[in-house]
N, C-alpha and C positions, 0 to 999 in steps of 0.2 A: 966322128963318134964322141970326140972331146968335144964339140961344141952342142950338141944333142944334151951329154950332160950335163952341160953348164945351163943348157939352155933350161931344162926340167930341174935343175937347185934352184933357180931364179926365182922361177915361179909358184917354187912350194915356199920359199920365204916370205913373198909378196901374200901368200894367201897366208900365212902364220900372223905378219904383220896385219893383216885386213882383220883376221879372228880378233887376235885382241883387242883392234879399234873398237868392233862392233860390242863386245861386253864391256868395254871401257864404255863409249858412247849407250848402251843398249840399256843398261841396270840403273842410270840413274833418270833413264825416260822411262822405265817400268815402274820404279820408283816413284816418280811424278805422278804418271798417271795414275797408280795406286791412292796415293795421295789425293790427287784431284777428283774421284773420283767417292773417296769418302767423305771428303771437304762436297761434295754436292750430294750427297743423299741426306748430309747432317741439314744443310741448308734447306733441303726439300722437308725434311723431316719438322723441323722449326718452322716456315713457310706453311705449314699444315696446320702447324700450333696455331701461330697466331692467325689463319684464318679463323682458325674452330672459333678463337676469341673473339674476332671480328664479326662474324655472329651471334657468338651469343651477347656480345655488347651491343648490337641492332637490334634483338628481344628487347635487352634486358629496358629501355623504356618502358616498354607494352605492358610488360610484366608489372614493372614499378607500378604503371599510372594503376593496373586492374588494381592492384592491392590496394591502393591508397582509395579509390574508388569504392570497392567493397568494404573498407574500414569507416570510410567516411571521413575521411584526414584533411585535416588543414598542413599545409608545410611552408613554415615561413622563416625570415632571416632576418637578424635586426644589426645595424651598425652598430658597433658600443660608441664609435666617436660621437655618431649625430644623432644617435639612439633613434634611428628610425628602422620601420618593419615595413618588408616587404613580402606579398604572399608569394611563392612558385607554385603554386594551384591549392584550391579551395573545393574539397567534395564534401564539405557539410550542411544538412538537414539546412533548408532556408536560407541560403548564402545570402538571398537576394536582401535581406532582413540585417544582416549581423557582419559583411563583408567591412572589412576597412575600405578606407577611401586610400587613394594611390599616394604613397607613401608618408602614412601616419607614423604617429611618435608613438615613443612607449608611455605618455601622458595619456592620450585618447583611450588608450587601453584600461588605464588608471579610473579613467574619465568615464566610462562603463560601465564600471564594477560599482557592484553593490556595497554601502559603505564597509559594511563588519566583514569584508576580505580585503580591504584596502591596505592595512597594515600587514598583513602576513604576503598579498603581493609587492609588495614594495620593497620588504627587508629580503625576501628570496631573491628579485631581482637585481638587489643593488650586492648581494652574493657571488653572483652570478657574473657583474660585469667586473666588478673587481678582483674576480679570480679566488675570491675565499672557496667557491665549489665550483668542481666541475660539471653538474648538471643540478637540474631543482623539479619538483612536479608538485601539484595543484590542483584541486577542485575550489572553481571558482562561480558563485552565480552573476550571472552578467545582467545587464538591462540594453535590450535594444534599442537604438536611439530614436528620441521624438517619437515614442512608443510608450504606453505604461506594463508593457510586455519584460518576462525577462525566461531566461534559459541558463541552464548548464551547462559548465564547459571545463573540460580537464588538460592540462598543459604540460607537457612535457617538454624540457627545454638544455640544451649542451652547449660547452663551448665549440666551436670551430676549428679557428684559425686564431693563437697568437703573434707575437711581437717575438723578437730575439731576446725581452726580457721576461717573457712569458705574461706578458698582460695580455688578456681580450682586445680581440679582434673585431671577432666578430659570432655572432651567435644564432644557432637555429633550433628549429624546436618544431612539434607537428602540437594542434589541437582539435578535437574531438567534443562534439555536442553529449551531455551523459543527461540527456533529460531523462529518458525511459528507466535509464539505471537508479534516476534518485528516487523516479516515482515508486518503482519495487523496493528502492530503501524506506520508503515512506510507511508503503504496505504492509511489508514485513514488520515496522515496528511497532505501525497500530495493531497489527493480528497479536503478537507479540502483548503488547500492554491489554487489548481485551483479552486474552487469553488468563495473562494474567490477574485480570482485575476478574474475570469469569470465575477464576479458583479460588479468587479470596472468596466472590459472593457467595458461592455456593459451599464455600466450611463456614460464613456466616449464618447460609441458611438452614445448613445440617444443627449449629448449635440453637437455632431458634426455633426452627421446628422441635427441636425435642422438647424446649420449652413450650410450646404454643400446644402439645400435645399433653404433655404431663400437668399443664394446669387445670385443662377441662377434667382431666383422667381422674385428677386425684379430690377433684369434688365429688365426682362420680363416685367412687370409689369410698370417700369417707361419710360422705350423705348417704349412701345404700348401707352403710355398718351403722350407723347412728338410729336410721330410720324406726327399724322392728322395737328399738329401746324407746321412743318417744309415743308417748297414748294422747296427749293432748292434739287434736283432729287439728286444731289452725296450723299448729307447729307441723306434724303431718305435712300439711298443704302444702307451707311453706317449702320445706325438704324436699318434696314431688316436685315444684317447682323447678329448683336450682336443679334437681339432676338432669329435667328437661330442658333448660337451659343449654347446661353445659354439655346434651347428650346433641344438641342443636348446632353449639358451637362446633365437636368433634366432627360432628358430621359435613359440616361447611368447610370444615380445613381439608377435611380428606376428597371431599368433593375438587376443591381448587389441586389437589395435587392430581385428581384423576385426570381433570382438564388438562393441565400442563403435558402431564406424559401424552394423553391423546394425542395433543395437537405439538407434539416433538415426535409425534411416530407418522406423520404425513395429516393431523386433523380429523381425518374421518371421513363419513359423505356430510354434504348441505343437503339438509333437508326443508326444501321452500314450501309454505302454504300458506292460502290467502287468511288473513287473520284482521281484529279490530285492532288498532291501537292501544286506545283509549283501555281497554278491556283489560287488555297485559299489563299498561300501570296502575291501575287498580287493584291487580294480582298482585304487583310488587311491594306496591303503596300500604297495602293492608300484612303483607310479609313482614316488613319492618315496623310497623306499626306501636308494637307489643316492644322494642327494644330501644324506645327513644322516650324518655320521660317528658310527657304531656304536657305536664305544668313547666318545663322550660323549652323545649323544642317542639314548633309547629312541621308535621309532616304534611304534603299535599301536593293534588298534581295542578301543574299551571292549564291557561284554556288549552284545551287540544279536541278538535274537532269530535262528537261521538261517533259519525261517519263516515271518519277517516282507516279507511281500508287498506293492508299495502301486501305485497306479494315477497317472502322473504322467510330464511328461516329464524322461526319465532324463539324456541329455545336458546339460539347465539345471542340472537337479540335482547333476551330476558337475561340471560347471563354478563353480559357488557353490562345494564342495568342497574343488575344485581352487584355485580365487584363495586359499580359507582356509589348506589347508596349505601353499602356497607362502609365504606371507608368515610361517608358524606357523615354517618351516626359514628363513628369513631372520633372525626373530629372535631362534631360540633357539640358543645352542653350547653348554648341557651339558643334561641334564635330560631332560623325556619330552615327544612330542608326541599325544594322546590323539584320535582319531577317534570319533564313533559316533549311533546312532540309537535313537530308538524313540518308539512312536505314540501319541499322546495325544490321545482320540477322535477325531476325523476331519482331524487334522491330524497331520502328520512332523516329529518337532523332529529337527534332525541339530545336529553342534555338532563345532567342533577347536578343543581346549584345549592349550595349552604353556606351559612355564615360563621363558620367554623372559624380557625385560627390559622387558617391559607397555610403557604407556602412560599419557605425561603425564593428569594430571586435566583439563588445560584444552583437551584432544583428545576427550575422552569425551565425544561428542555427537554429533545425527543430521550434524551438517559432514564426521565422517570420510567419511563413505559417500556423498561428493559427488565428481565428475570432477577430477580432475590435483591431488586432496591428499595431501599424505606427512606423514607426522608426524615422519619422520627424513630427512634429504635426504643422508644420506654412506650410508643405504642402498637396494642398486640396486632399481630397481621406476620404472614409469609413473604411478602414483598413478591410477591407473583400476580396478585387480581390485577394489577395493571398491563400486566404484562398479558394473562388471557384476553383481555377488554382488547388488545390492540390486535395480536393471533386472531380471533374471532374477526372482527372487522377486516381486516386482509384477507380472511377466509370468504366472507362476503362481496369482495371488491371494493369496501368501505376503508374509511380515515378514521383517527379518533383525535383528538387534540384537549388542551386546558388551554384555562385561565386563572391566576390566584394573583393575590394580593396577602401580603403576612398580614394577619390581626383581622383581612376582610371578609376570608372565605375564600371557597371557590368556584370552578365552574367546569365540569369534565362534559365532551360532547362527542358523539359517535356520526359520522354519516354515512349511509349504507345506502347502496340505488336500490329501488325497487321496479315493479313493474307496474 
């Protein structure tokens, strides 16, 4: 019995002894592997990260080149030591044209450039390498080489990479062709300056017109109150005269502004029909007649065929004419005024030549033949008849052009196709 119990004390020590081993031994490998087990999900967790990265670093080329692609970018890199550039790709307009050769200096680049940016690329530059700025940009016009071509180019440029004393290294920069962009700068300025110059002419022609109306008006006007007091019949005459004159004059201005609006509200129809030449300057020839003094200004039409026939509307036609010799008797008081026609295969040159007192050289341009221009302002006119003359002829499918000489005269000529 005594060894029975000794024998069952033994054995519950031994198992006392084993418990504790196993929570001595047991907590610090639960332990571990709590640990080891966090320690690998962080790893797997990071492991995930940098794949996701490892990815989108495999795009991010694609991406880059699409973009630079769609911009059109130059991306290139220059030594500061040996100041040479090299490209890392080239997406602009005509590379084949404007590409450097394999490893140029920032001289050839120099070398390029059109003279009046040579000084503002070079003080940016030499900025740049010497660290006074950290980046520069520029529109520059370039000249393609062994080319009389040249293009736009805008440059964007940073430093890099310095030194431990912070000097340049090295420098990159992307460039961009901006031809399209200057030509809209271009546009925009001339719409811009005719706009402008359009609002001066027309408060110079609002102040001229009211002159050019008020002078006929007030003859009108003081010849009708004078009249009824005068008995003497010549004087009379006289008086009827000028009012008819000047009722003549009113009438011919307001005439040129009806034309103008006409033909700014779409022109109207062409109305063609088969008509004489010779017959219509006749009608003009004898119109002006009566407003050129005789005894110093010869009016007349040059040879022009009497048989010469032409298909076209005759009214535009007489009015081109008409604006020509009005201005031809404006400017000439001694000398001849020359009318006439004739057909140069499927087109009608007409032309009125005089010996007037021409016109400035710095006048001689498609600008005369633009709305509310005078080339003489102390003589009377709208500065518009040139401006229908040229409407009208457009209207027609025709041209109009001059010729002058100051002190010679001149030579205004229409050509219109016919049939």
């Amino acid at each position: 019995m005594l060894a029975v119990n000794a024998i069952f004390f033994f054995d519950w020590n031994i198992f006392q002894r084993l418990d504790i081993l196993a929570w001595v031994i047991g907590i610090p490998v639960i332990v571990a592997a709590l640990v080891w087990l966090y320690v690998q999900r962080k790893q797997t967790a990071l492991l995930r990260e940098d794949l996701s990265q490892l990815t989108k670093i495999k795009r991010h080329p694609i991406e880059y080149e699409l973009v630079l692609k769609t911009m059109k970018l130059a991306i290139w890199r220059m030594d500061v030591a040996t100041r040479v550039v090299t490209f890392d790709c080239d997406y602009r307009d005509a590379t084949d044209s404007i590409v450097f050769p394999s490893g140029a200096k920032l001289d050839d680049v120099v070398n390029m450039m059109m003279p009046a940016y040579v000084d503002h690329f070079v003080k940016s530059a030499n900025e740049l390498i010497t660290g006074r700025t950290d980046q520069v940009h520029g529109q520059y016009e370039m000249r393609i080489p062994h080319t009389d071509r040249v293009y736009w180019s805008e440059t964007y440029a940073a430093i890099e990479k310095r030194d431990l004393k912070g000097n340049p290294l090295t420098v990159v920069g992307t460039t961009i062709r901006i031809d399209r962009q200057k030509q809209a700068e271009r546009e925009l300025i001339d719409a811009r300056n005719h706009a402008e110059e359009s609002d001066r002419m027309k408060t110079a022609f609002l102040a001229n017109i009211s002159h050019e109306v008020r002078t006929p008006l007030n003859a009108i006007v003081g010849f009708s109150n004078v009249l009824p007091m005068v008995k003497n019949e010549e004087e009379r005459a006289q008086l009827i005269t000028l009012i008819q004159e000047n009722n003549a004059q009113l009438l011919r201005l307001f005439d040129d502004l009806v034309h103008m609006s006409r033909l700014e509200a779409g022109g109207g129809t062409v109305k063609k029909t088969r008509f004489k030449v010779k017959t219509l300057l006749a009608e003009i020839m004898e119109e002006y007649s009566q407003h050129v003094d005789a005894s110093h200004v010869t009016l007349f039409i040059a040879h022009t065929d009497s048989a010469l026939e032409v298909f076209t509307d005759r009214d535009r036609l007489a009015e081109i004419l008409r604006q020509y010799v009005d201005n031809a008797v404006k400017a000439t008081t001694e000398g001849e005024i020359v009318i006439g026609a004739e057909k140069q295969e499927l087109m009608l040159h007409v032309w009125v030549k005089d010996t007037g007192k021409g016109i400035p050289e710095e006048h001689l341009n498609e600008h005369l033949f633009e709305r509310f221009v005078k080339v003489d302002e102390f003589v009377p006119g709208t500065g518009i008849g040139l401006s229908i003359c040229r409407s009208m002829a457009l209207s027609l499918g025709g041209k109009v052009g001059m010729k002058s000489a100051l002190g010679e005269g001149s030579l205004f000529w229409a050509d219109i196709p016919i049939e």
